[in-house]
Backbone bond lengths (Angstrom), bond angles and torsions (degrees), N, CA, C in turn:
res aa  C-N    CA-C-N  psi(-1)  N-CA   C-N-CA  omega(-1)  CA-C   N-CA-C  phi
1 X - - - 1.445 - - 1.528 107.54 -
2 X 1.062 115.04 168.90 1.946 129.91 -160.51 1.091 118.88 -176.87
3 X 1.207 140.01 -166.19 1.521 157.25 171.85 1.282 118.71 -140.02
4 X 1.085 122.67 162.95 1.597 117.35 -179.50 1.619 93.04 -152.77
5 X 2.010 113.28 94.85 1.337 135.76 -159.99 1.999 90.75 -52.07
6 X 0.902 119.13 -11.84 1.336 109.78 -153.16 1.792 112.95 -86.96
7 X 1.492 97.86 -13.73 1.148 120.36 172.32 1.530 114.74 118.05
8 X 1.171 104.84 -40.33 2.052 139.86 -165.45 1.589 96.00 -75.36
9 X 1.539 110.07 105.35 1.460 111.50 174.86 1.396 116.96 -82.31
10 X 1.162 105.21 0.28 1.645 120.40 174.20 1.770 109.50 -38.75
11 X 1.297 103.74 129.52 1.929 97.52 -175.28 1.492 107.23 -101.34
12 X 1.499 109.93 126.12 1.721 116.99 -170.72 1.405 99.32 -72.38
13 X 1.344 114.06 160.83 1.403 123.16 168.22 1.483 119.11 -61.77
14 X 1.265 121.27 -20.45 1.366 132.28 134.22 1.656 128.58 -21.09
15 X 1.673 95.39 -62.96 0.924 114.32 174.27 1.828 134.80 -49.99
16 X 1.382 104.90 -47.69 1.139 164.07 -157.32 1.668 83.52 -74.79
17 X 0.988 119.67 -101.54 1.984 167.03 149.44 2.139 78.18 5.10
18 X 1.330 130.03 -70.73 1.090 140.23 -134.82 2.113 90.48 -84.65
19 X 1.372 111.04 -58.81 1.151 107.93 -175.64 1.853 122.32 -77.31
20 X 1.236 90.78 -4.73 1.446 104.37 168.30 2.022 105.15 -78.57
21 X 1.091 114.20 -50.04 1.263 123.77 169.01 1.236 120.89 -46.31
22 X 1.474 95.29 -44.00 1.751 101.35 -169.16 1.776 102.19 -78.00
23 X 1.078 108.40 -9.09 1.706 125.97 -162.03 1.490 86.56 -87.11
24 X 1.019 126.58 -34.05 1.781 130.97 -139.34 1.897 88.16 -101.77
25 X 1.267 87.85 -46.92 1.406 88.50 -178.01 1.856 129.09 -71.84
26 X 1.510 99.01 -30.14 1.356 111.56 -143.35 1.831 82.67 -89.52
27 X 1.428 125.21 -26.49 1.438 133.38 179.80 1.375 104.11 -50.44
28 X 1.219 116.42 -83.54 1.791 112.40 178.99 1.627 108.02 -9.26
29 X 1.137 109.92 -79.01 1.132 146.99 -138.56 2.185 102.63 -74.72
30 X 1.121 112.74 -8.93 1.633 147.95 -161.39 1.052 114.30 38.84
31 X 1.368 107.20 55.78 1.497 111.75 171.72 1.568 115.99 -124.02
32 X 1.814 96.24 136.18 1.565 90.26 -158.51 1.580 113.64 -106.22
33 X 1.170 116.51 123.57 1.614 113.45 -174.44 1.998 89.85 -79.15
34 X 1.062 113.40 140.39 1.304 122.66 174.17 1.514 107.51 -123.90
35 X 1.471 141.32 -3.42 1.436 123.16 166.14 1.682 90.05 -172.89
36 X 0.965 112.35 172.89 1.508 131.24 176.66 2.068 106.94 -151.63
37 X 1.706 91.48 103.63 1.491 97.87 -172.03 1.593 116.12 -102.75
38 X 1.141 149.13 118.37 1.403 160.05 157.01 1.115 118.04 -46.63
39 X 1.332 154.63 85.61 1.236 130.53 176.22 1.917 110.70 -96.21
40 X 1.440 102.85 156.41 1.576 108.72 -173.06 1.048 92.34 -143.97
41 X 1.909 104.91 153.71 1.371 127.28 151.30 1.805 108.58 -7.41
42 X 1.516 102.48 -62.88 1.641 116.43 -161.02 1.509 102.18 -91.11
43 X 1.250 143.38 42.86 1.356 133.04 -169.48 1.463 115.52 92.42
44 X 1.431 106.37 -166.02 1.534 93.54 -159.66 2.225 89.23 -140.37
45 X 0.897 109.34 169.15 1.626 122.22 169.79 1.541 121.84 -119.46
46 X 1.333 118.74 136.17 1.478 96.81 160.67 1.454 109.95 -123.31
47 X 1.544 123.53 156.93 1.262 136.85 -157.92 1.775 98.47 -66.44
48 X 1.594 93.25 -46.52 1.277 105.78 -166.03 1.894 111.16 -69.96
49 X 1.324 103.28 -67.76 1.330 104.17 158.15 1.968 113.95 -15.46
50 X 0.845 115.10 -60.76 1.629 126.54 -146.30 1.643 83.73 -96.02
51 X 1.459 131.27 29.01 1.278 129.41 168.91 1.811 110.06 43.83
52 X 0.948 129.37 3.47 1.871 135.23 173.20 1.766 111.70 -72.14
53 X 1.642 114.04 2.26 1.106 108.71 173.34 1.618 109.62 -155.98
């Protein structure tokens, strides 16, 4: 989970790119990422929700 100061919970391909990694990584290891959430000024996103993970 994070913020995005800008208000826009919208998740950058950055975004995207980083929890996929952390996904890649965190498996070996048996640890399970289960969502990656954005929150903004205007509401919030989730990675998972929005099918991107």
């Amino acid at each position: 989970m994070h913020n995005h100061p800008s208000g826009d919970p919208t998740p950058s391909q950055a975004d995207v790119q980083m929890t996929k990694a952390i996904i890649d990584i965190a498996g070996p290891l048996g640890i399970s990422v289960h969502d990656h959430i954005i929150v903004g000024k205007n509401g919030h996103a989730s990675l998972k929700g929005m099918r991107l993970i």
